[in-house]
N, C-alpha and C positions, 0 to 999 in steps of 0.2 A: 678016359678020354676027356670028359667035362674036365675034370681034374686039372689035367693039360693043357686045355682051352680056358681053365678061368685063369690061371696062371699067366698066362701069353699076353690073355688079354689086361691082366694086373702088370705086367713088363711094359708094355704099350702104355696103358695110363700117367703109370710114372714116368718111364720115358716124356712122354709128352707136356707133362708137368713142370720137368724140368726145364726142358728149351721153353716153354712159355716163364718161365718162374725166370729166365738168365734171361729174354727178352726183355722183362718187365723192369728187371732190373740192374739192367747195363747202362753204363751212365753215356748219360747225352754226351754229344759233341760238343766242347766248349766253345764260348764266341770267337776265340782266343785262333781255336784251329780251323773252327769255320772260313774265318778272315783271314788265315793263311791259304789254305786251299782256294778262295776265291784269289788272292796273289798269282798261286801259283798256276789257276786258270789263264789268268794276265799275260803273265808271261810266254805261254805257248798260245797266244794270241785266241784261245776260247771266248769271245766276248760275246758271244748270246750268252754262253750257259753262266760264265761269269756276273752278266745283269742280272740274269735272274735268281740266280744266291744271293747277293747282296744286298737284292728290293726284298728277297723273304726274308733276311736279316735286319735291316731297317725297320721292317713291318715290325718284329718283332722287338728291335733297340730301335728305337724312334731318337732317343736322346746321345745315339753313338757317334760322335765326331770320326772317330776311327773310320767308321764304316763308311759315313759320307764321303768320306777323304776316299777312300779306295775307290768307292762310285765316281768320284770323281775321277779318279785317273784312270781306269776304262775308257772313260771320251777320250781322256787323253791321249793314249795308248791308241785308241784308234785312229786319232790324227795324225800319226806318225810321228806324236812327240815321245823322246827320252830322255829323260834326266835321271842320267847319272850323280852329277854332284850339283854344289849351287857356287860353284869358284868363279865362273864368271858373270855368275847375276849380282853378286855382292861386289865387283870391281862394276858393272855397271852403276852402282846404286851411289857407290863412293868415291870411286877416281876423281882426280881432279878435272879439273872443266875442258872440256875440248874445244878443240877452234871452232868459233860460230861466223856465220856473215848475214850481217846486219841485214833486215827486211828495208829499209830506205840508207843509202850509202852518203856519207858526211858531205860529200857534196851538194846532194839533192837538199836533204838537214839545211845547208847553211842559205842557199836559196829562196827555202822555204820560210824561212827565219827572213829576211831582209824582207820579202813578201808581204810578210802578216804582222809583223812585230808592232804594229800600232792597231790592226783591225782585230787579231784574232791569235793571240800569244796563245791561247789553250789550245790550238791545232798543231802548233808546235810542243805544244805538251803530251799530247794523243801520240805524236808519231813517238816520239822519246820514249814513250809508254809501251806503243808498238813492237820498238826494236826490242826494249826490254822483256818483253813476254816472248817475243819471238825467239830472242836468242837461249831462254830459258826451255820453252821447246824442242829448238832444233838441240840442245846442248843433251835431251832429254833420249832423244832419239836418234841421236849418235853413240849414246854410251849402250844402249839396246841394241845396236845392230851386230853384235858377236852371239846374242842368243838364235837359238833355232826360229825358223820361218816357218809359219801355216799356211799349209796349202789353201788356196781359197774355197775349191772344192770341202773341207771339211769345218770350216769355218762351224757349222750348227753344232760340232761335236764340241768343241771348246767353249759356244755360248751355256751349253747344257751343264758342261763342269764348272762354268762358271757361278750357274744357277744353283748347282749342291751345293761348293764351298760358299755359296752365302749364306746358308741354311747352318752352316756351325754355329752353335750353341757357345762354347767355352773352347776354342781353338786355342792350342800348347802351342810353344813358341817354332817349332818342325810344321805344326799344320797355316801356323801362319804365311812365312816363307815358303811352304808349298804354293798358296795360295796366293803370295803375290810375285812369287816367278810366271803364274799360269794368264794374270792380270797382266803382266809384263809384257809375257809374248802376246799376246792377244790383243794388244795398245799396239806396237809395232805393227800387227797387219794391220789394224783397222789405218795407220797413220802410213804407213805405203803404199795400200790400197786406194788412198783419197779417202778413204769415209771416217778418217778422223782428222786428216791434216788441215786445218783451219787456215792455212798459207797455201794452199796449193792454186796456181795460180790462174787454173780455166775456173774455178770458183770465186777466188776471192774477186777477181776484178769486177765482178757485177753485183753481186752481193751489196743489200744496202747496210751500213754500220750497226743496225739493232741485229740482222743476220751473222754479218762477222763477228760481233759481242759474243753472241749465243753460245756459238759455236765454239771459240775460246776457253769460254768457259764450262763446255761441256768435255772439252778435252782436260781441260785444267782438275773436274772433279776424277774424273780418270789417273791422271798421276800424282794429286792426292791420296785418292783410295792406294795405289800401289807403294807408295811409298809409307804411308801409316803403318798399313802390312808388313811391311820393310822393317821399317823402326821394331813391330814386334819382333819377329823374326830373327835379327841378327842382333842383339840385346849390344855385343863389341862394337857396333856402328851407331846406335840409337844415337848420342852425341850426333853426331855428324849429321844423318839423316832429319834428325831435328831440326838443324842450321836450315839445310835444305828448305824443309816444308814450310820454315819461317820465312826465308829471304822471298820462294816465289809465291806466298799468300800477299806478304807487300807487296810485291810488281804486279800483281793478279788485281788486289783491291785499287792501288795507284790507274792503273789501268781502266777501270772502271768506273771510277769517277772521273778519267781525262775522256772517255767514253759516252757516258751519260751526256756531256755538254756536250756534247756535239750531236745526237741523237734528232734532234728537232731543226737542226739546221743543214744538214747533210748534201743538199746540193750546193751549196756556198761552199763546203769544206772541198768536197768535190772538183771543184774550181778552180779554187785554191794551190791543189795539189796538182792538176793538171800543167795549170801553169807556172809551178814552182818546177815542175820535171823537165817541161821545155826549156826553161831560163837554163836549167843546168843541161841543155843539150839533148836533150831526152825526145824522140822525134816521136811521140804517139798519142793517139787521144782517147786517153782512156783511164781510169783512175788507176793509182797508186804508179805511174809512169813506165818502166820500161818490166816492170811485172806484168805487166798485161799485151805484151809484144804480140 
């Protein structure tokens, strides 16, 4: 009977030796399938359990663009963004120029020219300056309006993926173009929302000129940054994209210094334009003329 029982219990030992002996040595999960399965979390919409794979992945690759990238599209994915392909972010980025309308109309322009053309030629440089930034904008955010729209409500989820993909380290030329379709759509609300449109007109009319400067050019580093990203991204448009980022860096710095001078004198320019908008018909008193209706 011991006989029987040391035996049983020598079956048992070994037995048990072995599932610990294949525990110990079954090989881990690679990153590789990790990072799929957090995908495939994605996909059937799991996005708690999905964050929290990807934060204990990260914990662990700290230096993983991969992983940030996926973290990042989670917010995404929760905003009710899909991206499927990138065919019409790159006709965004490159088509030719679309119809703009001028922020001051050749009329009001030539008015404004008879006006000042002995007191104050650089206020008619400013506006020339104006239209040109503006039409570079509005040209900017007509070719964006075929991408997807964020809902306002999720607005934080997009800020947040914006916040990982700037954390890439060494972004390949798919995580770049990821990264700036995501900049893309995200510029489009902030700029139909008002809170980037530097032309929108219950703002701009009261705004004093260092204000509207600011703001210009906070939109301007905006389509900057998305368009750099751009140029990586689609290596077949760099040319082109480059054209771009050169011609509105001129009109941006042009701008800035038609800007500057007038900065210190702003109620005279003020004045100026008032009464250059009425000479062309313009029945209202308020700057920049029938923009401020």
């Amino acid at each position: 009977m011991n006989k029987v029982k040391s035996i049983a219990l020598s079956l048992i030992y070994f037995s048990l030796s072995g599932i610990m002996l294949s525990c110990s040595t079954k090989k881990e999960d690679s990153l590789e399938e990790r990072l799929t399965r957090v995908q495939q979390e994605i996909e059937v919409q799991r996005y708690d359990q999905a964050t929290s794979e990807i934060n204990s992945i990260i914990e662990e690759y700290p230096d993983s663009d991969r992983a940030k990238t996926i973290k990042a599209s989670i917010y995404v994915h929760k905003a009710g963004i899909r991206l499927k392909d990138y065919f019409e972010f790159e006709k965004a980025l490159t088509d030719e120029r679309v119809v703009v309308t001028p922020l001051i109309n050749d009329e009001q322009l030539a008015q404004l020219q008879k006006l000042i053309k002995d007191s104050g030629p650089g206020l008619v440089q400013m506006v020339e300056q104006m239209n040109s930034v503006h039409n570079d904008f509005q040209d900017f955010s007509k070719r964006v309006e075929r991408l997807p729209s964020l809902m306002p409500e999720r607005e934080q989820d997009f800020q947040t993926a914006l916040d990982v993909l700037a954390s890439l380290q060494k972004p390949n030329t798919g995580q770049y173009l990821y990264r700036s379709v995501i900049k893309t759509i995200y510029f489009k609300h902030l700029w139909v929302t008002g809170q980037l449109n530097v032309f929108d007109h219950s703002r701009f009319c009261y705004d004093s000129i260092t204000s509207i400067r600011m703001r210009i050019n906070n939109a301007y580093a905006w389509m900057r940054s998305i368009l750099e990203d751009g140029r990586q991204g689609i290596p077949s448009k760099a040319k082109t994209i480059e054209k771009i980022l050169t011609e509105s860096e001129l009109a941006i710095n042009e701008f800035n210094k038609a800007f500057g001078q007038l900065e210190t004198n702003q109620n005279h320019f003020i004045a100026l334009i008032d009464t250059a908008a009425t000479a062309a018909g313009v029945n209202v008193n308020s700057v920049m003329g029938d923009l401020c209706k």
